[in-house]
N, C-alpha and C positions, 0 to 999 in steps of 0.2 A: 818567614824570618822570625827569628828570636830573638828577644831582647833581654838583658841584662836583668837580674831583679834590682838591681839598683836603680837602672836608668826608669822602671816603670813606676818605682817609688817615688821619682822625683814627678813624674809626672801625674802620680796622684796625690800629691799635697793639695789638699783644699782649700780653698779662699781665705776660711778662717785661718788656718795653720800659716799661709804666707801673709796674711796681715800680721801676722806676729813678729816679723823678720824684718822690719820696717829699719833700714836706714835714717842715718841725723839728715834732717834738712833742713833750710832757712825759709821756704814757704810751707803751705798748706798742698798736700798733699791731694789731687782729682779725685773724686769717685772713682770707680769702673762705668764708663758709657754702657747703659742696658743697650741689648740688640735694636727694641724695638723705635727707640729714641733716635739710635746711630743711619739707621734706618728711613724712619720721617727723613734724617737732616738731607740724606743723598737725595730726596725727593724734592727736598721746600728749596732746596740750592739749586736746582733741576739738574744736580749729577746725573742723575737718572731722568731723562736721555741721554742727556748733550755726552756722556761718557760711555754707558752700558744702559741696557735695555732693561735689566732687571737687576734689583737686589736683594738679597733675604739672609744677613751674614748669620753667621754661628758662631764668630767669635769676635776678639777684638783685636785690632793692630794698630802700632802708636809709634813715634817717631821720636825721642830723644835727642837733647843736644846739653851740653853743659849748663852750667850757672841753675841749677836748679830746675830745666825745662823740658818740658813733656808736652806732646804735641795730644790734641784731645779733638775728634771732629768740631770742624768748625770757628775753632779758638783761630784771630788775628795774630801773624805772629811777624816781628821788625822783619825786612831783608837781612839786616847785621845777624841777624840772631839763627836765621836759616844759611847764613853763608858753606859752614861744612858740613861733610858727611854725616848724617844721625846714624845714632844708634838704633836698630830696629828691635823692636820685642812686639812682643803677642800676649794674649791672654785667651784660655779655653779652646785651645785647638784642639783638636780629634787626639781622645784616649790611644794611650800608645804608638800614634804617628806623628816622628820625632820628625820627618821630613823624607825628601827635601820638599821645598816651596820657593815660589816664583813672587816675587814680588816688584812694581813697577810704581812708576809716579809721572802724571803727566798733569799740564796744563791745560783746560779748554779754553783758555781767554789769551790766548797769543796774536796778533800783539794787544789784542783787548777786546771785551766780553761784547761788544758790537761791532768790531770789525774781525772774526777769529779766523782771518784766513790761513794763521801757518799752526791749526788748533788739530788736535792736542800736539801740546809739542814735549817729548819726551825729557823729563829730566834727571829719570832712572830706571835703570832695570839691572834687577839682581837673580841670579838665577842660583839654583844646589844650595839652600839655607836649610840649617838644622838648628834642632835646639837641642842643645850643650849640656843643660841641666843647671843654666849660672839664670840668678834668679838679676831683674833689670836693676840699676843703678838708682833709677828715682821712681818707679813705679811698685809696690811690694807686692802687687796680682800678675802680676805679664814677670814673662822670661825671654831672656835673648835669645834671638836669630842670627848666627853665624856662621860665616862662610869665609874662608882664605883664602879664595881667590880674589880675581880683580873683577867687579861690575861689570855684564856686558854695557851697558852706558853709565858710567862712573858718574855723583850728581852736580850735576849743577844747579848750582845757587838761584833761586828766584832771582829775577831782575826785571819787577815791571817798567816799563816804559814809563818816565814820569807823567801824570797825568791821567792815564789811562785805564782808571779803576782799581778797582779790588780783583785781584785774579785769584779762582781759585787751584788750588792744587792738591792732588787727588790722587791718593797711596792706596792702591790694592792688593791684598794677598792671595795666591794662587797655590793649590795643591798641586805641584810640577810631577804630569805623567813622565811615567819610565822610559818613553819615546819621540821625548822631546824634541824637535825640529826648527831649528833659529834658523838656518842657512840661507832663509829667502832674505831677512831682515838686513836690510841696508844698516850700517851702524853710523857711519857720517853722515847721516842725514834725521838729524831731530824730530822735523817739521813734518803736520801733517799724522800723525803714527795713530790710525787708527784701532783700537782697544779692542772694539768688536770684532773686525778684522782679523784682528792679531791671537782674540783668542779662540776665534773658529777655527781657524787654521791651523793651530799649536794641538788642537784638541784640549783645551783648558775648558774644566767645566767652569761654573759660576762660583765668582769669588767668595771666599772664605770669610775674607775681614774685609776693611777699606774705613779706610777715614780723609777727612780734607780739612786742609786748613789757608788762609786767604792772606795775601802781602799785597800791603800797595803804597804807593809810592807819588804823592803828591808833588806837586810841578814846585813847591816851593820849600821840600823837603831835603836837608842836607846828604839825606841819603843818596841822593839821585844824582849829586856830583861827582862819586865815585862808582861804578857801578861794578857789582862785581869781578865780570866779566867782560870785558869789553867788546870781544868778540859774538857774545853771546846776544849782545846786547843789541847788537847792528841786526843778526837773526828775529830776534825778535819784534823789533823795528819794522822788519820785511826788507833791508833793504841790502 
């Protein structure tokens, strides 16, 4: 396959060349996470096991939401503030492959990090993502990942259980073979969705990107009155 000489020009602009294209913002703008940093954090967090067995990314991938925010491994971020869909982007993916890619987001602390019986529990997955050539909204290193279609599991909003810790939640990106195969995958059933599983089986090699970031929800917290979902919420509960 052959690619546009345009589209290969956008995908060689260099770091420095898109720091220069920096959007107005009202905070202070992230580093780029180094790999080997992004790396440690899935370890010291014990993403790695409790999620995948191994990690070694090559690039980076970040979550987006308004009001100025960008999700960066590790960063606490409110329930309020995680309610809708992000924006996804990346940064330093594989020269010349524009896509597609898989990318998913699960919990291991359902309904919490010492009792995770309904863990990881699925709160997206998006499959056939490209990059467009539209550089991110708040990030001026990473570019967006889009797809028009609908999510095969559209996200849902973190909602920990009040009380019940800090959960963490854990976005991986995947290089999506040409012979992709979902058919087994239950889609009404969240709970449970094993990762390793899921990408033995897909034939997913080892992920690309991956970041996590941790919501929690104190028993005395006004957030916990309203919970996003309330359906979701009973799920997660167990009950």
């Amino acid at each position: 396959m052959h690619l546009p000489l345009a589209s290969l020009a956008l995908l060689a602009i260099p770091l420095t060349a898109a720091l220069c294209l920096r959007v107005p913002h009202t905070l202070p703008i992230p580093p780029i996470p180094e790999l080997n940093e992004i790396k440690r954090s899935f370890k010291d967090a014990r993403i790695v096991p409790d999620v995948i067995d191994e990690f070694d990314p090559s690039a980076q991938v970040f979550l987006e939401w308004e009001l100025d925010m960008a999700v960066t491994p590790g960063k606490s971020v409110n329930k309020s503030d995680s309610a809708s869909t992000p924006i996804l982007t990346a940064s330093n993916l594989p020269f010349g492959h524009r896509g597609p890619y898989l990318i998913l987001t699960v919990d291991p602390d359902a309904p919490s990090h010492s009792d995770p019986k309904n863990s990881p529990f699925r709160h997206f997955l998006q499959t056939d993502l490209w990059l467009r050539g539209e550089l991110s909204d708040e990030l001026p290193y990473a570019w967006k990942l889009e797809n028009e279609s609908t999510p095969l599991s559209e996200w849902y909003p973190p909602a920990p259980p009040p009380g019940s810790g800090p959960h963490r939640y854990v976005t991986l990106l995947y290089a999506q073979p040409d012979d992709l195969d979902l058919t087994f995958v239950d889609w009404d059933d969240r709970k449970r969705f094993n990762v390793k599983r899921f990408a033995e089986r897909t034939g997913l090699n080892e992920p690309l990107a991956g970041l996590w970031f941790y919501v929690e929800v104190e028993d005395n917290d006004g957030e916990s009155l309203v919970p996003a979902d309330p359906q979701l919420q009973l799920v997660l509960d167990g009950t």
